[in-house]
C-alpha positions in Angstrom: 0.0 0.0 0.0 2.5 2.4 1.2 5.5 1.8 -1.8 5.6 -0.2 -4.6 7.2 -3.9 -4.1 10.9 -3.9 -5.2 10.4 -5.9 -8.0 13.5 -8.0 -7.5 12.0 -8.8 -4.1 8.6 -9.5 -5.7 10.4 -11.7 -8.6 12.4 -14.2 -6.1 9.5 -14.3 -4.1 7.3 -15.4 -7.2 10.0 -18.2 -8.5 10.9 -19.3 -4.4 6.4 -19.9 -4.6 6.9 -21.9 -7.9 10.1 -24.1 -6.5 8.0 -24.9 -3.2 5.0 -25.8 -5.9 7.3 -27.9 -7.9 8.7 -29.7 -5.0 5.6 -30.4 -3.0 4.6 -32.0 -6.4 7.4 -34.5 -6.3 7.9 -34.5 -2.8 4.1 -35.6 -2.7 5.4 -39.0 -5.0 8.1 -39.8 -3.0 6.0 -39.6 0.2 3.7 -41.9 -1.4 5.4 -44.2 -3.5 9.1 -44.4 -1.3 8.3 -44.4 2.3 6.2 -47.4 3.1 3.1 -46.7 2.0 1.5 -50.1 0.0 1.3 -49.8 -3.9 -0.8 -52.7 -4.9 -0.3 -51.8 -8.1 3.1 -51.1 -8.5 5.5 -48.1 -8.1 5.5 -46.1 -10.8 8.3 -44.2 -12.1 9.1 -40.3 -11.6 9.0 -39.4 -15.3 5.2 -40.0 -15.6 4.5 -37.7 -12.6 7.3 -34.4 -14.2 5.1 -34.0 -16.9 1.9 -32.6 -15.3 4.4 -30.0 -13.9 4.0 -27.9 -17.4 0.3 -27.4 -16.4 1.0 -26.8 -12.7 3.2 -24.4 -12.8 1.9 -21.5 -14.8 -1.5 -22.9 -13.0 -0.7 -21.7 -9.4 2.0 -18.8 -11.0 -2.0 -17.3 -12.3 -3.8 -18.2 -9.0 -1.3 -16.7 -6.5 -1.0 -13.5 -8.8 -4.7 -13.5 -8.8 -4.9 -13.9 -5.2 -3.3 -10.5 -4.9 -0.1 -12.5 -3.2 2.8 -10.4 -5.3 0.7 -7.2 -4.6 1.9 -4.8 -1.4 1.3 -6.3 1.7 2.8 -4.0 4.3 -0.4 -3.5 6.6 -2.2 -6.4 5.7 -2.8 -9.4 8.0 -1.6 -12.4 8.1 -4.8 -14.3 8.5 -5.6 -12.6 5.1 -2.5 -13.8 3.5 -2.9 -17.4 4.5 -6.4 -17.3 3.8 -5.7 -16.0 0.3 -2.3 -18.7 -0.2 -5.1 -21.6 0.8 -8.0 -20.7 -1.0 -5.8 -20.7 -4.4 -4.4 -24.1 -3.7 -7.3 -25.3 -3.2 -8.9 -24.4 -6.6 -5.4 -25.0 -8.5 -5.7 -29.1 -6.4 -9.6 -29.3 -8.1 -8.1 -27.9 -11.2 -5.2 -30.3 -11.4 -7.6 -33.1 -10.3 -10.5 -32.3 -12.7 -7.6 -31.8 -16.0 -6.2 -35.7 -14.9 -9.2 -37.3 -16.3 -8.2 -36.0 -19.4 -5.1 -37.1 -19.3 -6.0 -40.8 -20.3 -2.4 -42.1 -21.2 -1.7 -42.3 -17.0 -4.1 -42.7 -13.6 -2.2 -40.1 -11.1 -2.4 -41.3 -7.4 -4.8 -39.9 -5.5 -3.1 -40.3 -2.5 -0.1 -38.1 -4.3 -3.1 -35.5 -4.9 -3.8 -34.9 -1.2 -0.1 -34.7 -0.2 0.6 -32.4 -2.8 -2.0 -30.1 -1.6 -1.0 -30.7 1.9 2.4 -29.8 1.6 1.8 -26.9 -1.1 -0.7 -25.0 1.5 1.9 -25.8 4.4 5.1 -25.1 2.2 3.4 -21.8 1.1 2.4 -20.5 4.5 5.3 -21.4 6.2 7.5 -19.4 3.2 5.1 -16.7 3.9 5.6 -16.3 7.4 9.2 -16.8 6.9 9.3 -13.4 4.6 7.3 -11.5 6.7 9.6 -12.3 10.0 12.9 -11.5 8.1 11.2 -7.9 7.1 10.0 -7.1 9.8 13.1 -8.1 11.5 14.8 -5.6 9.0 12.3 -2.8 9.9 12.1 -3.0 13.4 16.6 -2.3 13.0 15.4 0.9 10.9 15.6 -0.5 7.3 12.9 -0.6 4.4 11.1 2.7 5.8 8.1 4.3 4.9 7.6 7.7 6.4 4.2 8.9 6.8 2.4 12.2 7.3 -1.0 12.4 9.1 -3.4 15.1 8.6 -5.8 15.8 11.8 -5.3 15.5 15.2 -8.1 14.4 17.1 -9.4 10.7 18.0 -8.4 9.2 14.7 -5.1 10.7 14.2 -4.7 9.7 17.7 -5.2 5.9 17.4 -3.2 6.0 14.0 -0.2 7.3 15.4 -0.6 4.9 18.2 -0.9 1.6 16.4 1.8 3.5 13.6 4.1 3.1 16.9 3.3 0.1 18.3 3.8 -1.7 15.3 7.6 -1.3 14.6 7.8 -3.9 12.5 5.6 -2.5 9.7 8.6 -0.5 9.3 6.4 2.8 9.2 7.7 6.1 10.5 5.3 9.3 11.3 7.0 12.4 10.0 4.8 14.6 11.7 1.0 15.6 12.0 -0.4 18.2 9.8 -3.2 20.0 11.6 -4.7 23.6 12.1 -5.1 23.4 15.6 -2.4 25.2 16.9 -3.4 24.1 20.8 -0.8 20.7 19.9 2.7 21.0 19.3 2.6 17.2 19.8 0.1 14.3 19.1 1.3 11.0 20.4 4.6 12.3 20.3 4.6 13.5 16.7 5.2 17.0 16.1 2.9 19.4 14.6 5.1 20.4 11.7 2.2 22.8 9.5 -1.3 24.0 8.9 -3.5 22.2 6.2 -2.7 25.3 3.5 0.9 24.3 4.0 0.5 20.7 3.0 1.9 21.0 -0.9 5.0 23.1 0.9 5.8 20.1 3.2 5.2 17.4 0.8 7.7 19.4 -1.7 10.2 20.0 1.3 9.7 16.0 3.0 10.3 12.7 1.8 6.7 11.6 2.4 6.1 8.2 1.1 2.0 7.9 2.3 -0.3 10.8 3.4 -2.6 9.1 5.8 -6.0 11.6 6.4 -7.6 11.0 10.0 -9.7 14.3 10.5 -11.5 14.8 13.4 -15.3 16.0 12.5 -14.8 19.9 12.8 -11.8 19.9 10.1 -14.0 17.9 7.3 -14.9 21.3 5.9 -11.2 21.0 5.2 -11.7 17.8 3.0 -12.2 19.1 -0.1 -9.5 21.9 0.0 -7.1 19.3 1.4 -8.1 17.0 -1.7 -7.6 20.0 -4.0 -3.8 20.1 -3.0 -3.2 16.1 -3.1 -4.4 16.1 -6.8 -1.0 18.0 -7.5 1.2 16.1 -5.2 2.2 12.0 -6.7 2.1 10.7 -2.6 -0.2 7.7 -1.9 -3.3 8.7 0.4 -5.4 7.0 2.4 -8.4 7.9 4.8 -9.4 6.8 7.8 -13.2 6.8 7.4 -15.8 8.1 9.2 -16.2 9.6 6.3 -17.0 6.8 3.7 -18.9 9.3 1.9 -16.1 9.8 0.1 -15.4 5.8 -1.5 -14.8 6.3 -4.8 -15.1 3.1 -7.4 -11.0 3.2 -7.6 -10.3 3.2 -4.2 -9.1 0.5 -2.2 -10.2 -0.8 1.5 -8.0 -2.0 3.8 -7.2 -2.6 7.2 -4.5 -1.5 9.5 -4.5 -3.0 12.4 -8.0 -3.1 13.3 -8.5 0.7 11.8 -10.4 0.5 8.4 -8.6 2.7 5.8 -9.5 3.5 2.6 -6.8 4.3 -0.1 -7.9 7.4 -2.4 -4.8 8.1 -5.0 -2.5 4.7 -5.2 -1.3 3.4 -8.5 -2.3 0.2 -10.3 1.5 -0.8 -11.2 2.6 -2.2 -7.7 4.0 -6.0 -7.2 3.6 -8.3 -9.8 2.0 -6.1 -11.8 5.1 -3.5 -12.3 7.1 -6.8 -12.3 5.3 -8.2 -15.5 4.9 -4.6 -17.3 9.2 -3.9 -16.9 9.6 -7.5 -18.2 7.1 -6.1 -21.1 9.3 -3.5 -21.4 12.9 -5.0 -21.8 11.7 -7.8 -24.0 9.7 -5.0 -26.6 12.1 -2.5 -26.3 15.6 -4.6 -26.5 14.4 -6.4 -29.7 13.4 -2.7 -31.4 16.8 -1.4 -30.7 18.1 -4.5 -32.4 15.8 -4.4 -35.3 15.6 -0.4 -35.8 19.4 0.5 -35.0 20.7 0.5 -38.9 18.3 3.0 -39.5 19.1 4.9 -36.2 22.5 4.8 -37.7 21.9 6.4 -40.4 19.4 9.2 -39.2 22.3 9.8 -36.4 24.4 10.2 -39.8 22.1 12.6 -41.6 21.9 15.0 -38.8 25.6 15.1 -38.3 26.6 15.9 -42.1 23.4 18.3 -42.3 23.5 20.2 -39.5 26.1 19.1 -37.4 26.7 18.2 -33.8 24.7 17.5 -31.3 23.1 15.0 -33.1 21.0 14.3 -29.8 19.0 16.1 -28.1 19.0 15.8 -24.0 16.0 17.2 -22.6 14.9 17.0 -18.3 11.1 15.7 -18.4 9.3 14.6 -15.1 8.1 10.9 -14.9 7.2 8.5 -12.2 6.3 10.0 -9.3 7.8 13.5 -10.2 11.6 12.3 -11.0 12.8 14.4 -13.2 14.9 12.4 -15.8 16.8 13.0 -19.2 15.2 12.0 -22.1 16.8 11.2 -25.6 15.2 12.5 -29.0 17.3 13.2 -32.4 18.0 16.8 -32.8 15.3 18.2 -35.4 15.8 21.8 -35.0 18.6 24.7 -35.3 20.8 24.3 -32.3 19.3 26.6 -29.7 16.1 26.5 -30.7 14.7 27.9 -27.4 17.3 30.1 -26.8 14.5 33.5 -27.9 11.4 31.1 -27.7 11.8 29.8 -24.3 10.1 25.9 -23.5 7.2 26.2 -26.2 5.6 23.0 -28.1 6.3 22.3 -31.7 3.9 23.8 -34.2 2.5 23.0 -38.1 5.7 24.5 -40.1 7.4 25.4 -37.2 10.4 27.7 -39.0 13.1 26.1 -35.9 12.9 23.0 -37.9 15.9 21.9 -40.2 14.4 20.3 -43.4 15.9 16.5 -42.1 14.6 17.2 -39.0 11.0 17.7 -40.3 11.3 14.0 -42.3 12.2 12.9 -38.8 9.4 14.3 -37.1 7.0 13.7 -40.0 7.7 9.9 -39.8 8.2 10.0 -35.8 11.6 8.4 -35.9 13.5 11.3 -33.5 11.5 9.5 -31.0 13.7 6.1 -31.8 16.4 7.3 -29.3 13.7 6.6 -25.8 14.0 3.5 -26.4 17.0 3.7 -24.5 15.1 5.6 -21.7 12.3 2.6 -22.0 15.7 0.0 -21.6 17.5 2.1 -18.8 14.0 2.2 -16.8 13.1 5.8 -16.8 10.1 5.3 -19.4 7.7 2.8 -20.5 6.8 1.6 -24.1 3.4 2.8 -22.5 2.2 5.9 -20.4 1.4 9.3 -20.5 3.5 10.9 -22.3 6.1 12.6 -20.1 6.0 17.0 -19.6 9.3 19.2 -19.0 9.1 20.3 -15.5 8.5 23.9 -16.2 5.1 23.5 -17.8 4.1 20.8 -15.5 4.6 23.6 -12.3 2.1 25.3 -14.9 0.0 22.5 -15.8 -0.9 21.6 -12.3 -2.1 24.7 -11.4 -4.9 24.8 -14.4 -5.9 21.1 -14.0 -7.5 19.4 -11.1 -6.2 15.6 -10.8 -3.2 16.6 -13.7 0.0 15.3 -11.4 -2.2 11.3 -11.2 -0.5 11.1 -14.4 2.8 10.7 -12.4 1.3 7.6 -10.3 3.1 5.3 -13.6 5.8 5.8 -15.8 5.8 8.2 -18.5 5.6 6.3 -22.2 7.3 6.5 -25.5 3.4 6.5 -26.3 0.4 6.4 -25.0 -4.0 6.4 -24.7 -4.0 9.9 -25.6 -1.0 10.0 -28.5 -2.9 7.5 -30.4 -6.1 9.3 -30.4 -4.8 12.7 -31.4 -3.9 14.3 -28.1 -0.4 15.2 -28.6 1.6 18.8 -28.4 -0.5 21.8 -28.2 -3.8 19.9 -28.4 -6.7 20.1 -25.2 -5.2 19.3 -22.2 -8.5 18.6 -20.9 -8.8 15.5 -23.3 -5.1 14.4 -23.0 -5.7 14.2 -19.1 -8.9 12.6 -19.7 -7.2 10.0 -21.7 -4.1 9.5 -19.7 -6.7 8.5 -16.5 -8.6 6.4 -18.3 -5.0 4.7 -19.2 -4.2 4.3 -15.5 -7.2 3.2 -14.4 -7.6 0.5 -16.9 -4.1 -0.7 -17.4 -3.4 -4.4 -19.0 -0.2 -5.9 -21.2 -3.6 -6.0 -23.5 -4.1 -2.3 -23.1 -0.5 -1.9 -23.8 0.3 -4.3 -27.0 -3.3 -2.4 -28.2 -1.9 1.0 -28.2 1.8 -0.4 -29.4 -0.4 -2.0 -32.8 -2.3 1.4 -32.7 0.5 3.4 -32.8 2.2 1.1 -35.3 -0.7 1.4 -37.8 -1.8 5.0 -37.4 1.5 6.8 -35.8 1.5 9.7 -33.9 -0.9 12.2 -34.7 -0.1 15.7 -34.6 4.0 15.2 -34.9 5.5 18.6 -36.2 
């Protein structure tokens, strides 16, 4: 809830759950077949019971993503965990059991059944419990932090920051209470560090990680103001209801430690989801660099003999979660281009352009150079497109909700690109587009806009 999963974390601890599956499997012959059990009718070999392990695998791999078991768990509880690990072995047993009367070249011991599913639900759990001792071990000693900022300070804010502190091992740290009632210069111990109308300041000035909202009843006049400035921040927020009024269809329940809270702005690309959408990435990307390098080789040639070095051109946009990072394009215009101009979009025949840079641009291949960005992990194949940090300061200021486009990374191309909304086009629409992206994200969605972008191109590329 409170950061996304490292995904090398979230990646062992999706192929140590397949090794336990795999081994319970064989495990589960061994048990029955070599340790005194009766066969009347005859041991079987091994080779017969390795082959059902092509269906098994990818079997549980899709129940335990779709159990939400790769997803953030920070808060959650265990009960919930082991529920979850049980109730997807037990559908993945019926499955396996219900597919084996199709499998008419070999009868599978049902005795090999139940131990399999014995040992995957107890293997699973007991791997569970395992990872969630050694982090916690590591938070309670003051690693894997996440530092959180509470608005309120009454009754709620109260009982967050207590259970926040008596919970060391959830490795979550209170950097201070955000409140406009200047009678506390403490709650629970926390300082009071600002006012509500200072909220965007502190955000921009802390390393927040999760705003948690736990206002006591005379400051929900506050609500919508407070809301106002969280649509410009790229923090995770979650309230502490009684004001469930405010449940929107996106947001997400959960419980921390016996509080219900209700997350408001989190991102869809945490756990196995940002796992399986980098892997996307590399795969996509790597193998267009390999097939569209010649011809990157010789645009990078054009440019140099036309109109000389830089043949690149470096420019600082913002992605995830506001980092601003340096993204690649081919140089398509008269070296300082902006110098009189300032940061301003391309336009129809704009006069900046040299005439190989307006081929380029006509054909979208200056863009061919992000796929490095894509490889190097500061962009997606997919996403919104990504803004230079001056106009985004602007942006946000004109448009409620415009910094959710920063909850995922920023894409080569995106939901809006495809449809027109590109450059000095509504940013209204593109917004509108870019949510409905985030909201509905898939690979599907993705490889769709990819073969849309593909067979229409950008639109609007001067």
């Amino acid at each position: 809830m409170l950061k996304r999963h490292s995904e090398i974390l979230v990646s062992l601890a999706f192929a140590a759950d397949l090794l336990l599956v795999g081994a319970a499997w064989l495990l589960a012959y061994f048990v029955r077949f070599h340790s005194g059990f009766e066969a009347p009718r005859g041991v079987p070999g091994v080779q017969p019971y390795l082959q059902p392990l092509v269906v098994i695998l990818p079997l549980f791999a899709w129940l335990l993503r779709a159990r939400g078991l790769y997803e953030a768990r920070r808060t959650a509880s265990l009960q919930g965990e082991v529920a979850a690990i049980w109730g997807a072995t037990t559908v993945g047993v019926l499955l396996v059991t219900a597919a084996s009367f199709f499998w008419r070249s070999f009868e599978y011991s049902r005795g090999v059944v139940l131990f399999f599913y014995a040992f995957t639900g107890v293997g699973l759990t007991l791997f569970r419990i395992s990872l969630r001792a050694g982090l916690r071990s590591l938070r309670r000693h003051g690693h894997n932090l996440r530092h959180v900022l509470v608005l309120g300070a009454g009754r709620l804010a109260e009982e967050v920051i207590d259970r926040i502190h008596g919970r060391a091992e959830l490795g979550l740290r209170v950097a201070g209470v955000v409140t406009d009632d200047r009678s506390h210069l403490h709650v629970r111990g926390a300082p009071v560090i600002a006012g509500y109308s200072e909220l965007g300041a502190v955000l921009a000035a802390r390393a927040v990680d999760q705003v948690i909202m736990a206002l006591p009843q005379e400051d929900t006049g506050q609500l919508e103001k407070i809301l106002a400035e969280l649509d410009e921040q790229t923090v995770n927020v979650s309230l502490v209801p009684d004001l469930l009024a405010f449940l929107t269809v996106g947001s997400v329940a959960e419980e921390f430690d016996g509080l219900p809270m209700i997350g408001l702005r989190q991102s869809p690309l945490v756990g196995w989801a940002a796992v399986r959408k980098r892997a996307f990435d590399l795969g996509v990307a790597g193998a267009a660099l390999l097939v569209t390098w010649p011809l990157l080789a010789i645009a990078v040639a054009g440019i140099r003999l036309s109109a000389g070095a830089p043949v690149f051109y470096v420019q600082e946009r913002m992605g995830l979660d506001g980092r601003v990072f340096r993204m690649l394009k081919l140089r398509t215009m008269t070296r300082d281009a902006e110098q009189q101009s300032g940061p301003i979009w391309a336009q129809a025949h704009d006069p900046r352009r040299t005439r190989l840079g307006a081929f380029l641009r006509a054909l979208n291949l200056d863009e061919l150079p992000q796929l490095w960005n894509v490889f190097r992990g500061d962009m997606s194949l997919v996403g919104p497109r990504p803004e230079r940090p001056e106009l985004i300061e602007e942006f946000r200021q004109q448009i409620p909700g415009y910094m959710a486009r920063l909850h995922v990374k920023a894409g080569v191309t995106g939901w809006a690109q495809v449809h027109g909304w590109r450059g000095n086009t509504s940013l209204h629409e593109r917004i509108e587009h870019d949510l409905y992206y985030i909201q509905n994200w898939s690979l599907a969605l993705d490889l769709r806009i990819l073969v849309m972008t593909l067979w229409r191109g950008f639109r609007n590329a001067y």
